[in-house]
C-alpha positions as CSV (number, residue, x, y, z in Angstrom):
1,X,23.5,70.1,150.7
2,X,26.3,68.9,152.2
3,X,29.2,70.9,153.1
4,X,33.0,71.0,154.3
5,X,34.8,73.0,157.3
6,X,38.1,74.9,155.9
7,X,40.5,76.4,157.8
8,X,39.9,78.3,161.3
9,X,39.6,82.0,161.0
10,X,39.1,82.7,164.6
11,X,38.3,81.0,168.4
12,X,36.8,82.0,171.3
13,X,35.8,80.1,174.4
14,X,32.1,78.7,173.3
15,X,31.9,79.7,169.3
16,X,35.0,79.4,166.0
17,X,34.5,81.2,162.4
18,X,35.9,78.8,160.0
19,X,35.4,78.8,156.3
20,X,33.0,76.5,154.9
21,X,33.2,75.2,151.2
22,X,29.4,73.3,149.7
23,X,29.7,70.2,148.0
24,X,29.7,69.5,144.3
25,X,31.4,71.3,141.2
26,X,31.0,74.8,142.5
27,X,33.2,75.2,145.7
28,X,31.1,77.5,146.8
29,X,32.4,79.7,150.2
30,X,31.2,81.0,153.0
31,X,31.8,81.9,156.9
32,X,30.0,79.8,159.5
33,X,30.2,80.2,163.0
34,X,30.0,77.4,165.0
35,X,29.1,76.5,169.1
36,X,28.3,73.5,170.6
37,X,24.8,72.6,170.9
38,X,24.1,72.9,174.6
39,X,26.3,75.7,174.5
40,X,24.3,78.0,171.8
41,X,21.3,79.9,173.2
42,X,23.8,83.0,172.1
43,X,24.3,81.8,168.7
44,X,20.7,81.2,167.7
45,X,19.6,84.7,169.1
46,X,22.0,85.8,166.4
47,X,20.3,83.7,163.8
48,X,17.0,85.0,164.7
49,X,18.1,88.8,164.4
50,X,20.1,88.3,161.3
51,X,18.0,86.2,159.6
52,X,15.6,88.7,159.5
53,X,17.8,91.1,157.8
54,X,18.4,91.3,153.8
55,X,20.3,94.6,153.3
56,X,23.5,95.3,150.7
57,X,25.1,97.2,153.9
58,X,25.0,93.7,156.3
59,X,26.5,90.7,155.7
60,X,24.0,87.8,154.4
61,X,22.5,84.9,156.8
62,X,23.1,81.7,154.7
63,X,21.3,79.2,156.7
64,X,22.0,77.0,159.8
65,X,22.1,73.4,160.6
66,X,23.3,71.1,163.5
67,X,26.2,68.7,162.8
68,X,28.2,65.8,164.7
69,X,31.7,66.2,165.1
70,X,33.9,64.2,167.2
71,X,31.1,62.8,169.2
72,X,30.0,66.1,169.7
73,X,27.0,68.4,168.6
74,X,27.1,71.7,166.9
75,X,24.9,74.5,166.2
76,X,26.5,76.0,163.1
77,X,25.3,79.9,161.5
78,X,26.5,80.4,157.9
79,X,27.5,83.8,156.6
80,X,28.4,85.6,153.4
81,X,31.9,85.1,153.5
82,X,33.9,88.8,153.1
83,X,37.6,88.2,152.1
84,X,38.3,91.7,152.1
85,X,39.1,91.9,155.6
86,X,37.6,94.3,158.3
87,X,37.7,98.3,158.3
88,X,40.7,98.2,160.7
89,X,42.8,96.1,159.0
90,X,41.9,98.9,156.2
91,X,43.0,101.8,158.0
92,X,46.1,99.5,159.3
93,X,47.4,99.1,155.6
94,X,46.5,102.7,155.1
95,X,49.6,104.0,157.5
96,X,46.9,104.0,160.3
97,X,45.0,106.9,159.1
98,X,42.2,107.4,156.4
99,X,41.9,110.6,154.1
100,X,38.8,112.5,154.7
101,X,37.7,111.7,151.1
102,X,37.9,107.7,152.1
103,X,36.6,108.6,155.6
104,X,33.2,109.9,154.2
105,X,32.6,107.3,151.5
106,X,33.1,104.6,154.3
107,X,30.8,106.8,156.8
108,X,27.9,107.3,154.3
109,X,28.2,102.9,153.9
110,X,27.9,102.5,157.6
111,X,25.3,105.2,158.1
112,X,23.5,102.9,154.8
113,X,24.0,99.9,157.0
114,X,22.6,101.7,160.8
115,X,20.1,103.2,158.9
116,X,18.4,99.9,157.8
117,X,19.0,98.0,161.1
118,X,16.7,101.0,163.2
119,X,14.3,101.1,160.7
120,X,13.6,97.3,161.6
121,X,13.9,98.1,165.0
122,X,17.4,96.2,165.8
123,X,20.6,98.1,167.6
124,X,23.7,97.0,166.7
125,X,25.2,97.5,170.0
126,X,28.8,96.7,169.2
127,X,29.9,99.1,165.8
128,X,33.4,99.9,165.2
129,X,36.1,99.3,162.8
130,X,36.2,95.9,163.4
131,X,32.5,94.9,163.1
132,X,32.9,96.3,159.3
133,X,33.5,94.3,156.3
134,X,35.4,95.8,153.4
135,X,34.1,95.1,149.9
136,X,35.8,96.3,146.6
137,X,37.9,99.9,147.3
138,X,34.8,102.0,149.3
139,X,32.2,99.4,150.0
140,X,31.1,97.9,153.6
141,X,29.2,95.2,155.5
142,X,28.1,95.9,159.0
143,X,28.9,92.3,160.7
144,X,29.2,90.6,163.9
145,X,26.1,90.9,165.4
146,X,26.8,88.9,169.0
147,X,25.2,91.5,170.9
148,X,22.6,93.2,168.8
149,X,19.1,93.1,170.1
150,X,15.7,94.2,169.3
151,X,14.5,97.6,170.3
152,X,11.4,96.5,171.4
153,X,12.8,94.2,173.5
154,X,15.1,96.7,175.4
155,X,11.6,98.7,176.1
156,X,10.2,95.7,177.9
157,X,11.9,93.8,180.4
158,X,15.5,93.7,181.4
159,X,18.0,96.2,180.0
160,X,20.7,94.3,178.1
161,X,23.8,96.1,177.7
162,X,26.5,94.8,175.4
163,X,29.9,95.9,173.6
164,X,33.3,97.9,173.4
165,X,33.4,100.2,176.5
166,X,35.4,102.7,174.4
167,X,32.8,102.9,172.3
168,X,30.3,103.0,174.6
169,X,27.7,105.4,174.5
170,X,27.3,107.4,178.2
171,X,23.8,105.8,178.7
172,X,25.3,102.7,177.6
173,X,28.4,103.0,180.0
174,X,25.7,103.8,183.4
175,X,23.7,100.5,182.3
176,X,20.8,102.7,181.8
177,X,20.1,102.5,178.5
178,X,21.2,101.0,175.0
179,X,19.5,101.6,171.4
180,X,19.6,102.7,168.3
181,X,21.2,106.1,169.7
182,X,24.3,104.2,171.0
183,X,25.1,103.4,167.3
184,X,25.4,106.6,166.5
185,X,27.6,108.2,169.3
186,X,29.5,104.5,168.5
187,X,29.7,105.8,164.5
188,X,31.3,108.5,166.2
189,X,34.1,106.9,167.7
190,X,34.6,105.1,164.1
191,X,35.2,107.9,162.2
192,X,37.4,109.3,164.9
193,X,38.9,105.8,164.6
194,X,39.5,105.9,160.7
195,X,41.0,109.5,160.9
196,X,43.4,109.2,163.6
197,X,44.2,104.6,163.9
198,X,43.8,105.0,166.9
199,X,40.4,104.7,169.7
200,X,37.9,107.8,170.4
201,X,39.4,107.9,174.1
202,X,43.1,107.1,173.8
203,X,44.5,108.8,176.9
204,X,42.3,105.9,178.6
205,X,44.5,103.6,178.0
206,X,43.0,99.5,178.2
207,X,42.0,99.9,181.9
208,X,37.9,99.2,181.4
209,X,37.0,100.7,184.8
210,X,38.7,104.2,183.6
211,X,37.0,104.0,180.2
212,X,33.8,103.2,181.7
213,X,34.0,105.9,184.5
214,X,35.1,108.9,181.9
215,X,32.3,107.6,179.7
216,X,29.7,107.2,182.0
217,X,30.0,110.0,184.8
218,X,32.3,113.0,183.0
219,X,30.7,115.7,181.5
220,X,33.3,115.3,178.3
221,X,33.2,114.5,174.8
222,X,36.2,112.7,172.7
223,X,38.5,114.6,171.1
224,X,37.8,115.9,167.4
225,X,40.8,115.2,165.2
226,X,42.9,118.2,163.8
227,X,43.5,116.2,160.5
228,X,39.4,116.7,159.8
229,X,37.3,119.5,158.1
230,X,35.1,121.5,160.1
231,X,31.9,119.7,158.4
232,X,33.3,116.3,159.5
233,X,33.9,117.8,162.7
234,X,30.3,119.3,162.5
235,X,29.3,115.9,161.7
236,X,30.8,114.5,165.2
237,X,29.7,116.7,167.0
238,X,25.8,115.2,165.6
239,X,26.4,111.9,166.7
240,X,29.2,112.8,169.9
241,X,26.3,114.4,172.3
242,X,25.8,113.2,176.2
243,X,22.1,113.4,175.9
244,X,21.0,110.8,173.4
245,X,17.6,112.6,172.6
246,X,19.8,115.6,170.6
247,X,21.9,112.8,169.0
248,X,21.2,113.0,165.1
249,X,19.4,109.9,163.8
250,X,21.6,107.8,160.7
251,X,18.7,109.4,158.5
252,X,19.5,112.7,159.5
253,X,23.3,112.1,159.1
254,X,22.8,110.7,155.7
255,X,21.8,114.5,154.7
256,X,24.7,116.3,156.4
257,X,27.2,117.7,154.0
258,X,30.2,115.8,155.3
259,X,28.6,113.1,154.1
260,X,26.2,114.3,150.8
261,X,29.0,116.2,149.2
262,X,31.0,112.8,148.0
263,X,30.2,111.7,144.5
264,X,28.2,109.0,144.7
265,X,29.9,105.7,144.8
266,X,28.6,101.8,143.6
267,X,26.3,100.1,146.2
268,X,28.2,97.2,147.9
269,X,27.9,93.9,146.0
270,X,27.4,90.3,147.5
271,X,30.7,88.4,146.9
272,X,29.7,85.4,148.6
273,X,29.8,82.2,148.7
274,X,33.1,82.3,146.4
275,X,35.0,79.9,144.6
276,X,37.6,78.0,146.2
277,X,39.9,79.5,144.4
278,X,39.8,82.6,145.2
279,X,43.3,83.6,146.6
280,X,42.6,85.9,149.4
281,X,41.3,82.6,151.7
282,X,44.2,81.7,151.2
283,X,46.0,84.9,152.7
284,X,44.4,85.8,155.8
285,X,46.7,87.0,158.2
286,X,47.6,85.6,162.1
287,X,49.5,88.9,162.9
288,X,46.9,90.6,164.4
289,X,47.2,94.0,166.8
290,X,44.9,93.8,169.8
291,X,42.1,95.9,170.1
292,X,40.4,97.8,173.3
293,X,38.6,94.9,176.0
294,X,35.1,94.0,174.6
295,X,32.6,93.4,177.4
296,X,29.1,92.9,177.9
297,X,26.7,92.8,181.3
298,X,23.2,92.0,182.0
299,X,21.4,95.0,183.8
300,X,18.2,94.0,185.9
301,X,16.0,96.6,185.5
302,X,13.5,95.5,188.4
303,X,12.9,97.0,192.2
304,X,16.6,96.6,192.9
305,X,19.0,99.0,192.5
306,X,22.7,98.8,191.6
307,X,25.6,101.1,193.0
308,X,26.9,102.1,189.5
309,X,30.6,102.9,191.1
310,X,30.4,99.0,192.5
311,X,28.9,97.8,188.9
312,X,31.7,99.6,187.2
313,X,34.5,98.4,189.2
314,X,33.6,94.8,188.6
315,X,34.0,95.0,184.9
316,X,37.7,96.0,185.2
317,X,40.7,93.7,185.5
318,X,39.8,91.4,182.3
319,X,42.5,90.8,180.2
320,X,44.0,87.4,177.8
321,X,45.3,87.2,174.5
322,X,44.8,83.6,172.9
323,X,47.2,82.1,171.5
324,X,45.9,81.2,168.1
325,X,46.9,77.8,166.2
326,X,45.9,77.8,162.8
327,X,44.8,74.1,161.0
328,X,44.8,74.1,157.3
329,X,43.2,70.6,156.5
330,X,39.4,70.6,155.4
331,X,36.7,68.3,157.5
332,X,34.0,66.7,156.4
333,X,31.0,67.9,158.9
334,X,28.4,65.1,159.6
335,X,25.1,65.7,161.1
336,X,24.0,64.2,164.5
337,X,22.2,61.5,162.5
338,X,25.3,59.8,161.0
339,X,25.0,61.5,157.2
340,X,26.6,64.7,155.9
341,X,25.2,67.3,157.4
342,X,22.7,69.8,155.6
343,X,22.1,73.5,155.8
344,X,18.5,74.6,156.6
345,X,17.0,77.9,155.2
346,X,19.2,78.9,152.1
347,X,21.3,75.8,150.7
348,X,24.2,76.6,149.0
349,X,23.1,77.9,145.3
350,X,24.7,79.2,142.0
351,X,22.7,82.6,142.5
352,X,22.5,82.6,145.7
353,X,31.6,85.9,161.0
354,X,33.0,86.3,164.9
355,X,32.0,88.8,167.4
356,X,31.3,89.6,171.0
357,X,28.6,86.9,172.1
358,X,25.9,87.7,175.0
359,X,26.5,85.0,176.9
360,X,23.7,84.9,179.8
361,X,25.0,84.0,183.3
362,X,22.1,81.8,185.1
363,X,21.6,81.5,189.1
364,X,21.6,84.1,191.8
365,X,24.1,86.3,192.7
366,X,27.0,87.3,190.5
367,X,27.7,85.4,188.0
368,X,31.1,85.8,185.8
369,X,31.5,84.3,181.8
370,X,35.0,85.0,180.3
371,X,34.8,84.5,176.4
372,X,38.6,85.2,174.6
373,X,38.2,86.7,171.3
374,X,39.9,85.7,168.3
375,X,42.4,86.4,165.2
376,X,41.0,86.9,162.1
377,X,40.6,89.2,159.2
378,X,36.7,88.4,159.0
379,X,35.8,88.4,162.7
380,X,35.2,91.5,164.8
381,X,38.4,92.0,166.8
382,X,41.9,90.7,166.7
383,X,41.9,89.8,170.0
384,X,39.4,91.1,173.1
385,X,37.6,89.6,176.1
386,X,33.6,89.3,177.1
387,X,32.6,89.6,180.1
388,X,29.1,89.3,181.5
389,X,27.7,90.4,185.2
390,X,24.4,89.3,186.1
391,X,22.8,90.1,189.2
């Protein structure tokens, strides 16, 4: 099936989202995320973890395929595309707060969404209000899944550790450990998120090495907000404990009254691929606020050991805020044999994203891989930066 590249939703410095349009009658729409070839070990882990998935609560795989554009190859992943826009551009046209009412609804969607991701053994690694996709008034996607990884694999071999640092986890934050428990105290920080616009630490300011330090080595919690009742601040203080072994699971959490009291509300719906004409492509915003510094590091976890002060200081000091060009005009995409290019897995059909990549750092010693985020109301933050340590 051949297909068509729309207009760039977002860039960073080895993957772009764009929108992509099948050919034929139908127009059909969706998000694909694109890398170049040699460049896209990153981008096919992604495929393999989220091709695997089929949930209401996690944005669709669509296929892959390999084009040739300007001389140059691509490994392309296609995505439901989700013109709603993410949960914080939500609780940014809400006045920068949520009602507890919208809180919960959104909370019981994402605790849907983390819920089916441990059951199959996968971590998310990387949830917050920018990761989630808004369908219709109260329904959400979990997207972006850069740095999610298998559980199983965590348990064997070297310790990946990937994501926001201010919503890091305190395991997470020492490079000790990172699983399905880190999405939880990270659902935290989302609700805290939704009820006050603003992060779960915000005295931290954007300085990685203080958010990482408070995190990782303080014996403190964030904040519960004022504005919530005491069952959703029961319901943080579930999923905001230091010792991950007392945290609640998202099964557990899916019984707690903050969350089972709401009248039921309509499952999510697949909007995607959608026609051409549907306005809201046409409306997606480059006036972005920048969110906290995304990061992620590669822990060894053999003989060595690591001074966590030294590991720590040497994720601070990254910083860089794109400057995004927008291009409008629609490109034929060719694949590397000189025809249109076709999608493997699921073609485009009648019935029928983009985040913080893992980006490993080969050779000895230190190695350092800057990736600048992009703009986009689809992709997982406005702006942030990725940095990986390997040693």
């Amino acid at each position: 099936m051949a297909w068509t590249r729309g207009r760039e939703l977002g860039k960073g410095s080895t993957a772009a989202v764009s929108v992509a349009t099948s050919g034929g009658f139908s127009g059909q729409i969706l998000a694909v995320k694109s890398a170049e070839l040699s460049k896209s070990e990153f981008l096919q882990r992604e495929r393999e973890i989220l091709s695997a998935l089929s949930s209401p609560y996690v944005v669709g795989y669509k296929g892959f395929d390999v084009s040739k554009e300007s001389d140059e190859l691509y490994y392309n992943l296609f995505m439901e595309y989700v013109p709603g826009g993410t949960l914080a551009d939500e609780i940014r046209r809400r006045g920068g707060r949520m009602d507890e009412r919208t809180i919960q609804a959104f909370t019981s969607q994402i605790l849907k969404a983390a819920e089916y991701l441990h059951s199959n053994r996968v971590a998310h690694c990387d949830i917050k209000g920018s990761n989630i996709l808004i369908i219709e008034e109260h329904g959400a996607k979990l997207a972006d899944f850069g740095c999610a990884k298998r559980v199983d694999d965590c348990e064997n071999g070297a310790v990946s550790i990937s994501g926001t640092p201010i919503y890091m986890a305190p395991e997470t934050a020492r490079g000790a450990e990172q699983g399905p428990e880190a999405d939880i105290w990270a659902i935290g920080c989302t609700v805290i998120e939704m009820a006050t616009g603003g992060p779960a630490w915000p005295d931290c300011g954007s300085d990685p090495a203080r958010i990482l330090y408070r995190i990782a080595f303080s014996d403190q919690i964030p904040a519960f907000p004022s504005s919530l009742s005491d069952q959703g601040k029961d319901f943080l203080s579930k999923c905001l404990v230091r010792d991950r072994s007392r945290r609640w699971t998202a099964t557990e959490l899916l019984s707690h009254p903050f969350v089972t009291k709401l009248e039921s509300f309509a499952k999510p719906k697949s909007i995607s691929p959608t026609s051409i004409l549907d306005h809201q492509l046409w409306n997606a915003s480059d006036d972005e606020s920048a969110s906290p510094t995304q990061m992620s590091m590669e822990v060894g976890t053999s003989g060595e050991s690591q001074d966590e002060d030294d590991r720590i200081e040497r994720l601070a000091g990254v910083s860089g805020r794109p400057d995004w060009g927008s291009d409008e005009d629609w490109i034929p995409v060719r694949s590397e044999s000189g025809g249109v290019s076709q999608i493997r897995d699921e073609c485009f059909s009648s019935e029928s994203e983009d985040g913080g990549c893992c980006v490993e750092v080969d050779g000895g010693g230190l190695g350092l891989s800057i990736d600048f985020g992009r703009r986009s109301r689809y992709a997982a933050d406005p702006s942030f930066s990725s940095l990986i340590i390997s040693s």
